[in-house]
Chimera marker file (.cmm) of the C-alpha trace (Angstrom):
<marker_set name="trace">
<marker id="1" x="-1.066" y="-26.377" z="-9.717" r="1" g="1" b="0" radius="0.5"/>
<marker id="2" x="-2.162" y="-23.754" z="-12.231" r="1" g="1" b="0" radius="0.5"/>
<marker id="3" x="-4.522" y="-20.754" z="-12.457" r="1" g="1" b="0" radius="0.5"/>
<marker id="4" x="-4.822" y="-17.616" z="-14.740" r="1" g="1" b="0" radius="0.5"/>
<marker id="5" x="-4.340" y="-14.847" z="-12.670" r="1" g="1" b="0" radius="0.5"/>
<marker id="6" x="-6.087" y="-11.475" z="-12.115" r="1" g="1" b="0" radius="0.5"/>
<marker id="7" x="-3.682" y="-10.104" z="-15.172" r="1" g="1" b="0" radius="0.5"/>
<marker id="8" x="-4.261" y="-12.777" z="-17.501" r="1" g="1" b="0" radius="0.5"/>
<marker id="9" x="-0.993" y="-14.618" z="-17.193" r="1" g="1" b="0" radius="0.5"/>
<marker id="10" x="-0.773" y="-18.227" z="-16.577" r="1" g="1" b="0" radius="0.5"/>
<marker id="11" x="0.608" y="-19.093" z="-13.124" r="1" g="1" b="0" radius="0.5"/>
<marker id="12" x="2.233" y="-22.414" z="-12.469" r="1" g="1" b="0" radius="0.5"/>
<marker id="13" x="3.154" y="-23.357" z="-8.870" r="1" g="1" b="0" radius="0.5"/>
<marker id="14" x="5.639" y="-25.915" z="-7.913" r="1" g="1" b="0" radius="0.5"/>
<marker id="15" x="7.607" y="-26.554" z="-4.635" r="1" g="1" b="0" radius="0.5"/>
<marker id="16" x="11.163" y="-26.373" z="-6.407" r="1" g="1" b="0" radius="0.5"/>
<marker id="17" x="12.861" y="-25.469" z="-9.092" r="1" g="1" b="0" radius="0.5"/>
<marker id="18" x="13.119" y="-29.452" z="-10.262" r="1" g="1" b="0" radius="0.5"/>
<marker id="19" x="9.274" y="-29.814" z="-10.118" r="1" g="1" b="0" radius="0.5"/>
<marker id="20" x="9.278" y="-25.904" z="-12.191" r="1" g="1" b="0" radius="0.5"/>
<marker id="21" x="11.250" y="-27.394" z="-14.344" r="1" g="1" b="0" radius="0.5"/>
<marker id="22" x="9.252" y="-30.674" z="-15.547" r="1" g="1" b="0" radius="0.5"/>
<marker id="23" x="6.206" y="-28.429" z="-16.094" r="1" g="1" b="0" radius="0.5"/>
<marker id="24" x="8.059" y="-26.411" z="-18.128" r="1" g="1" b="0" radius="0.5"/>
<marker id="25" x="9.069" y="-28.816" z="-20.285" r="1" g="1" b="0" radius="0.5"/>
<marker id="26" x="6.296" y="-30.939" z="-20.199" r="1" g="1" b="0" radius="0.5"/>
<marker id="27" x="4.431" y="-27.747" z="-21.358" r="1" g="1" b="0" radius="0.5"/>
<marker id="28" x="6.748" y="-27.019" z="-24.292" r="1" g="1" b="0" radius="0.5"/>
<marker id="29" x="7.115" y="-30.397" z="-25.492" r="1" g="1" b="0" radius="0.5"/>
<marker id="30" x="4.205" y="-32.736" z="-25.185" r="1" g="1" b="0" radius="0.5"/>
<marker id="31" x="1.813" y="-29.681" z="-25.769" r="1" g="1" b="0" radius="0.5"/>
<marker id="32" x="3.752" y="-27.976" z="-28.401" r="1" g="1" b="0" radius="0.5"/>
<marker id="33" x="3.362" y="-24.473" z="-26.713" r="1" g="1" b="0" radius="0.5"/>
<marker id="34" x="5.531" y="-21.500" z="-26.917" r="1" g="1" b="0" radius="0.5"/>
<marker id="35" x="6.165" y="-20.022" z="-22.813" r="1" g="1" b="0" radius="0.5"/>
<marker id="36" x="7.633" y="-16.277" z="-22.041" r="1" g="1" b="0" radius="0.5"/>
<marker id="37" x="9.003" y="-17.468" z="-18.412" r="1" g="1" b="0" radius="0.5"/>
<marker id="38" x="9.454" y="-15.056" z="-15.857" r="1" g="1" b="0" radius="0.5"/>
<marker id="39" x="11.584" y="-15.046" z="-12.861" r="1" g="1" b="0" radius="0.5"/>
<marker id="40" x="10.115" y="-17.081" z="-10.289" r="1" g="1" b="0" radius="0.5"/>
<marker id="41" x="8.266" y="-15.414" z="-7.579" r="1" g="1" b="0" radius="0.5"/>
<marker id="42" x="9.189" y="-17.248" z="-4.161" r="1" g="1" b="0" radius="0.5"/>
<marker id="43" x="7.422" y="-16.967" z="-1.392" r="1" g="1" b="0" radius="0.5"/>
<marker id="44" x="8.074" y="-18.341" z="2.220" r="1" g="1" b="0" radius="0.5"/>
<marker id="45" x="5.046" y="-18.838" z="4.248" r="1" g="1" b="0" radius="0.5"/>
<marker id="46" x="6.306" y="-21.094" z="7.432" r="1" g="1" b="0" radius="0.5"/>
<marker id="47" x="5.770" y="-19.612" z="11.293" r="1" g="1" b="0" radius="0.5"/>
<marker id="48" x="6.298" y="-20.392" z="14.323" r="1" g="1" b="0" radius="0.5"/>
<marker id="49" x="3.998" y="-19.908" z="17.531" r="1" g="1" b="0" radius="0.5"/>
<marker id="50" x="6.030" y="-20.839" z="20.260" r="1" g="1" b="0" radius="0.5"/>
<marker id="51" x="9.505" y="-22.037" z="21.763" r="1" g="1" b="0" radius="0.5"/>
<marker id="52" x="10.660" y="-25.255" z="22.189" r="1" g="1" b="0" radius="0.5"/>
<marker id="53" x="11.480" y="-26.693" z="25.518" r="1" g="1" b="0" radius="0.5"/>
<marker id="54" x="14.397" y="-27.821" z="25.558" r="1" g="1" b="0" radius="0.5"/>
<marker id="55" x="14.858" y="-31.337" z="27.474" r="1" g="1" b="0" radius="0.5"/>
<marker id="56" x="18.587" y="-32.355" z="28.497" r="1" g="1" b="0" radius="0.5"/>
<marker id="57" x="17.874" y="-36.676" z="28.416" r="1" g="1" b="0" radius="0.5"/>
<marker id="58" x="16.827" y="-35.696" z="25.266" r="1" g="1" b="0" radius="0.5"/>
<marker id="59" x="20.383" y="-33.780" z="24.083" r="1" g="1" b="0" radius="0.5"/>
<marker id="60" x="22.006" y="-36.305" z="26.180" r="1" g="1" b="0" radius="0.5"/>
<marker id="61" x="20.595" y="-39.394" z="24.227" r="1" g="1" b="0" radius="0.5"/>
<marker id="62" x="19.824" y="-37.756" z="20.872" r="1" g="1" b="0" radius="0.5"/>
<marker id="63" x="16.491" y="-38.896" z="20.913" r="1" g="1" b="0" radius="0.5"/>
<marker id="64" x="14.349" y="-35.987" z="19.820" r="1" g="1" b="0" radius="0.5"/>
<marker id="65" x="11.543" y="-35.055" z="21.656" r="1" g="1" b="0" radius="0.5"/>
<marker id="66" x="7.721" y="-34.441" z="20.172" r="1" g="1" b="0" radius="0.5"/>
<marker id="67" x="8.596" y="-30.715" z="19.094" r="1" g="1" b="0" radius="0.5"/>
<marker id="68" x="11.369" y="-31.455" z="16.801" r="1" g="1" b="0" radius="0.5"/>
<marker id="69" x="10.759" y="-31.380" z="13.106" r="1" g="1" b="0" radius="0.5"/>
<marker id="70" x="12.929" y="-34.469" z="11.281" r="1" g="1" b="0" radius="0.5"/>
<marker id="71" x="13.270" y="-34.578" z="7.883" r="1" g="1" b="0" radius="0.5"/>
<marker id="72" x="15.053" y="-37.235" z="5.900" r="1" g="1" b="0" radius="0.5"/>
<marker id="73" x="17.440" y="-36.837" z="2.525" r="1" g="1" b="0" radius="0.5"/>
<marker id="74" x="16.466" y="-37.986" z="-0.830" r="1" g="1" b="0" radius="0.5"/>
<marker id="75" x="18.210" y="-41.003" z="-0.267" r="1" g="1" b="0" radius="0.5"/>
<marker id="76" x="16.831" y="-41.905" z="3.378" r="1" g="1" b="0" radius="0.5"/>
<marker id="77" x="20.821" y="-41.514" z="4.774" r="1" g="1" b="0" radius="0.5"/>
<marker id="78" x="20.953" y="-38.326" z="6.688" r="1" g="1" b="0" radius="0.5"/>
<marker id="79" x="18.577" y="-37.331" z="8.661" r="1" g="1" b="0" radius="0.5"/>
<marker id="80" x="18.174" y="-33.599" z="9.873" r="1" g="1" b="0" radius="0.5"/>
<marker id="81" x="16.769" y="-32.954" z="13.084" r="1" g="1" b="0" radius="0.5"/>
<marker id="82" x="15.421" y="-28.968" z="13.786" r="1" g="1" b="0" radius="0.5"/>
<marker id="83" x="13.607" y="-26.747" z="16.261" r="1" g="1" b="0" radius="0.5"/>
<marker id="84" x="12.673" y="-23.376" z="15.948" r="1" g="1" b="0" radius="0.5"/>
<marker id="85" x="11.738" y="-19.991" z="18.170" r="1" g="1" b="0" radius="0.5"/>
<marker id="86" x="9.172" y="-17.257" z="17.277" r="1" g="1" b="0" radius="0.5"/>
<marker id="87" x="10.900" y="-14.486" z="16.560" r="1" g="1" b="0" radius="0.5"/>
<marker id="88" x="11.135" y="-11.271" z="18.676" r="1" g="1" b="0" radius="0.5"/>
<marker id="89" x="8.218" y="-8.977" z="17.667" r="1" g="1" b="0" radius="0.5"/>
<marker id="90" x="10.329" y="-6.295" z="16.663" r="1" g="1" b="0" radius="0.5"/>
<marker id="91" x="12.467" y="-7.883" z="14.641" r="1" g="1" b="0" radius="0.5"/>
<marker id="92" x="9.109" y="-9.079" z="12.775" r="1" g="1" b="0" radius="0.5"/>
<marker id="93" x="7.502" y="-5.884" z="12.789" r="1" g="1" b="0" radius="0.5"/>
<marker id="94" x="11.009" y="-4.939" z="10.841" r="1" g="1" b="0" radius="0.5"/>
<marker id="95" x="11.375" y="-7.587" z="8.262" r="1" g="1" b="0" radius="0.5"/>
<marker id="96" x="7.259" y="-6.571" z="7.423" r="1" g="1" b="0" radius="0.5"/>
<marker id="97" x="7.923" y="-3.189" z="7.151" r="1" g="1" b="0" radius="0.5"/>
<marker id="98" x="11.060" y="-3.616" z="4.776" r="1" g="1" b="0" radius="0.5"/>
<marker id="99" x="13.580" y="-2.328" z="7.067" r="1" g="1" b="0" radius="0.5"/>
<marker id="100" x="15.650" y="-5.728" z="7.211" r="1" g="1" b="0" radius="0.5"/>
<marker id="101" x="15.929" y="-8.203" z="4.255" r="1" g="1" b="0" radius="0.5"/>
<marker id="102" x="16.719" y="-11.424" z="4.016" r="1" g="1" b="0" radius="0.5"/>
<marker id="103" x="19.926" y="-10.193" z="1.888" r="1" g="1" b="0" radius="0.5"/>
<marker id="104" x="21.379" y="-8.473" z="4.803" r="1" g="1" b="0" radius="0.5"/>
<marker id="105" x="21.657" y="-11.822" z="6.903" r="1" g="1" b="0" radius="0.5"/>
<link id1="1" id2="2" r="1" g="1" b="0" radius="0.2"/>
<link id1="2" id2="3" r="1" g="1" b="0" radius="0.2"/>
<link id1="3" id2="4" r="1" g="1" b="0" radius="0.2"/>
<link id1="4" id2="5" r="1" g="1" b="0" radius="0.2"/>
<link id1="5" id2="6" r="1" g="1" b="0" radius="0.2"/>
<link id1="6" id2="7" r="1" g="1" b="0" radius="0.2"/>
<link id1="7" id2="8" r="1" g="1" b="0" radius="0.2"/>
<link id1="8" id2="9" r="1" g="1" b="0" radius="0.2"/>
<link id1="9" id2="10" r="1" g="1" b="0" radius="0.2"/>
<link id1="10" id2="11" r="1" g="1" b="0" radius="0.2"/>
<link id1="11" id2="12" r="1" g="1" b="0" radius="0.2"/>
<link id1="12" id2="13" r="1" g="1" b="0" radius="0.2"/>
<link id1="13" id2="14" r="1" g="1" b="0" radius="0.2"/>
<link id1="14" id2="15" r="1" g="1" b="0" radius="0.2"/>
<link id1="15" id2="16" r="1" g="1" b="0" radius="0.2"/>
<link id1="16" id2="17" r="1" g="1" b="0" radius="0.2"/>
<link id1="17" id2="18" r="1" g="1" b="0" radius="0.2"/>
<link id1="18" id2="19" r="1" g="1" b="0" radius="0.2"/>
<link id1="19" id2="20" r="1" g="1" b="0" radius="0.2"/>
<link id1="20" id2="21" r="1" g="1" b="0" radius="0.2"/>
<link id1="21" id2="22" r="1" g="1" b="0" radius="0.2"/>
<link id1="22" id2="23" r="1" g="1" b="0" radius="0.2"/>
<link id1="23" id2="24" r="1" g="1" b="0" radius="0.2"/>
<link id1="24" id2="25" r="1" g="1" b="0" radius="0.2"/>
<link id1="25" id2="26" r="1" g="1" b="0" radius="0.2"/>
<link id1="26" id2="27" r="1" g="1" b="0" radius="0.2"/>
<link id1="27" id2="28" r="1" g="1" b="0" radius="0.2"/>
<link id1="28" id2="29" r="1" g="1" b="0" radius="0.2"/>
<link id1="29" id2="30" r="1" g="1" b="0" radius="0.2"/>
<link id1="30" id2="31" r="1" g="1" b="0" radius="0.2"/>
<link id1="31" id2="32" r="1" g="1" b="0" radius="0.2"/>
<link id1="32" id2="33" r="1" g="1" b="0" radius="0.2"/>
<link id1="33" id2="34" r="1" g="1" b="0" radius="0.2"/>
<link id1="34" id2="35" r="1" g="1" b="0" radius="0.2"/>
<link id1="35" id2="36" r="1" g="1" b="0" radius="0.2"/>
<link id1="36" id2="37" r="1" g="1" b="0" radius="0.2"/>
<link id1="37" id2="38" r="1" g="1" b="0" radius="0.2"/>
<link id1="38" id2="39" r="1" g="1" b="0" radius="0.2"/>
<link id1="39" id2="40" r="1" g="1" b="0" radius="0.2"/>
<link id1="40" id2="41" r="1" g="1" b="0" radius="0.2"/>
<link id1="41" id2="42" r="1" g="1" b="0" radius="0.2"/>
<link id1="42" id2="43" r="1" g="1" b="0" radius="0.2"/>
<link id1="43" id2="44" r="1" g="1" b="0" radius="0.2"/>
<link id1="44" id2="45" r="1" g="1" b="0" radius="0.2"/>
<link id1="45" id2="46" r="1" g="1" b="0" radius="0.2"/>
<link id1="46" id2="47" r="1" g="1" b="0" radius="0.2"/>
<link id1="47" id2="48" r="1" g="1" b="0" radius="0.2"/>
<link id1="48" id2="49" r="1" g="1" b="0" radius="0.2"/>
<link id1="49" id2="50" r="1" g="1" b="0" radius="0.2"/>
<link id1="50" id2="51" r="1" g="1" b="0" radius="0.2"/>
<link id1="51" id2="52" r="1" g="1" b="0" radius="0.2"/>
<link id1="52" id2="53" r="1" g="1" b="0" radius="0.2"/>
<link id1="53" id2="54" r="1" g="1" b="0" radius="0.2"/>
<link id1="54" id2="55" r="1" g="1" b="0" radius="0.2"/>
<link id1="55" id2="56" r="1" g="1" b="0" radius="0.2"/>
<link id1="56" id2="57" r="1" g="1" b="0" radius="0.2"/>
<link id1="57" id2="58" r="1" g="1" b="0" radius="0.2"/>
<link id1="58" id2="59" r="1" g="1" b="0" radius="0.2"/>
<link id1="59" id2="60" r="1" g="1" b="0" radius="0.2"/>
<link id1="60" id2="61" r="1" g="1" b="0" radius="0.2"/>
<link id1="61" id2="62" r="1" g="1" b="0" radius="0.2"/>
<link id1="62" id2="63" r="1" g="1" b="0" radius="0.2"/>
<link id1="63" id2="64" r="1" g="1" b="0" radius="0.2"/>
<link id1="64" id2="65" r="1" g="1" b="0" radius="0.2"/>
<link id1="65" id2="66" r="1" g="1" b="0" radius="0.2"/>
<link id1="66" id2="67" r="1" g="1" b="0" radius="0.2"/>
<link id1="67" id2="68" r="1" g="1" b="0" radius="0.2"/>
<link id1="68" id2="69" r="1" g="1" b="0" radius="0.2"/>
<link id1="69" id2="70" r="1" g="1" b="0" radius="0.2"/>
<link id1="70" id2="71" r="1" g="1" b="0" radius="0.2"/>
<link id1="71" id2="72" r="1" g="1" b="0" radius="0.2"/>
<link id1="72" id2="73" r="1" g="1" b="0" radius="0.2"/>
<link id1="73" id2="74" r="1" g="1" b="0" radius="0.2"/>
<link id1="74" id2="75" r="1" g="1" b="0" radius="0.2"/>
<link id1="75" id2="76" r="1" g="1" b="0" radius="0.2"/>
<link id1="76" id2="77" r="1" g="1" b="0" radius="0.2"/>
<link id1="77" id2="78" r="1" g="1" b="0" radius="0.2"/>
<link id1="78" id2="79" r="1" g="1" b="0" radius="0.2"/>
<link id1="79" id2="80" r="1" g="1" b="0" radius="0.2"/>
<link id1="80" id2="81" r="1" g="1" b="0" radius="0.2"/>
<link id1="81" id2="82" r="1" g="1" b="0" radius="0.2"/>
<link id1="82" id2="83" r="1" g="1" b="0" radius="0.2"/>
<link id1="83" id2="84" r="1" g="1" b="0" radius="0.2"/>
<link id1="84" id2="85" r="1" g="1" b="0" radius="0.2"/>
<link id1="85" id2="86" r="1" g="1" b="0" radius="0.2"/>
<link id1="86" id2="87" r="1" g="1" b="0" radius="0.2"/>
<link id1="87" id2="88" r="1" g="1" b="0" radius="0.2"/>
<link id1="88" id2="89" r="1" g="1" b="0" radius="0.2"/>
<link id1="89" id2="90" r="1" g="1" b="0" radius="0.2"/>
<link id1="90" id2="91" r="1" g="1" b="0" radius="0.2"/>
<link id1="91" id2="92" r="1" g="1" b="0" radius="0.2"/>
<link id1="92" id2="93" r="1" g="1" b="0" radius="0.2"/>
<link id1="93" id2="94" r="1" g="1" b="0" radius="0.2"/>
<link id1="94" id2="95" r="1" g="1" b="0" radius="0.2"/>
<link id1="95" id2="96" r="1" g="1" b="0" radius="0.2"/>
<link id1="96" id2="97" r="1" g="1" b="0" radius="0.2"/>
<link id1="97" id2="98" r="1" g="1" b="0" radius="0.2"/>
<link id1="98" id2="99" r="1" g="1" b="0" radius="0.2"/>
<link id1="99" id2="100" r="1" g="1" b="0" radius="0.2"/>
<link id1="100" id2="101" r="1" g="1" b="0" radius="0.2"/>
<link id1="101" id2="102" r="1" g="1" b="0" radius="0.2"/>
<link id1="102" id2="103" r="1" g="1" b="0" radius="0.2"/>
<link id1="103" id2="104" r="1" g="1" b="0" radius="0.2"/>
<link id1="104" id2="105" r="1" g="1" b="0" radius="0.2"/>
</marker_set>
């Protein structure tokens, strides 16, 4: 995806660096147009809203249960299995006001 932003520059979004990195050339070759690339500008957007419950057959038999989040590898091999907690409202309230970054993990 592409707009022009509010500044006049051209904004190109892409959900890696891989997929940043076709446009780029696709851009520079096949359209035969000179780019002044920034930095990228990344921005993480996920949340959570509540806890998981966690369910001991499920541990037990490694069979996840309808909250866990699976995600498979390029090559369908490895499989990666996740769940995830809100977290504490002041430690939000302190990453939003600039207190803690992500640097300092």
């Amino acid at each position: 995806r592409a707009e022009v932003d509010e500044t006049g520059e051209h904004v190109i979004y892409a959900t890696g660096p891989m997929q940043l990195g076709v446009a780029e050339w696709m851009i520079r070759r096949l359209c035969s147009v000179d780019l002044r690339i920034s930095e990228p500008v990344i921005c993480y957007r996920e949340t959570v809203s509540r806890a998981r419950r966690s369910s001991a057959s499920t541990a037990q038999r490694r069979i996840p249960d309808d909250e866990v989040c699976m995600s498979k590898s390029a090559n369908r091999h490895s499989r990666l299995w996740v769940s995830a907690e809100a977290l504490d409202e002041t430690l939000s309230a302190a990453i939003e006001q600039g207190r803690i970054h992500t640097a300092d993990a």
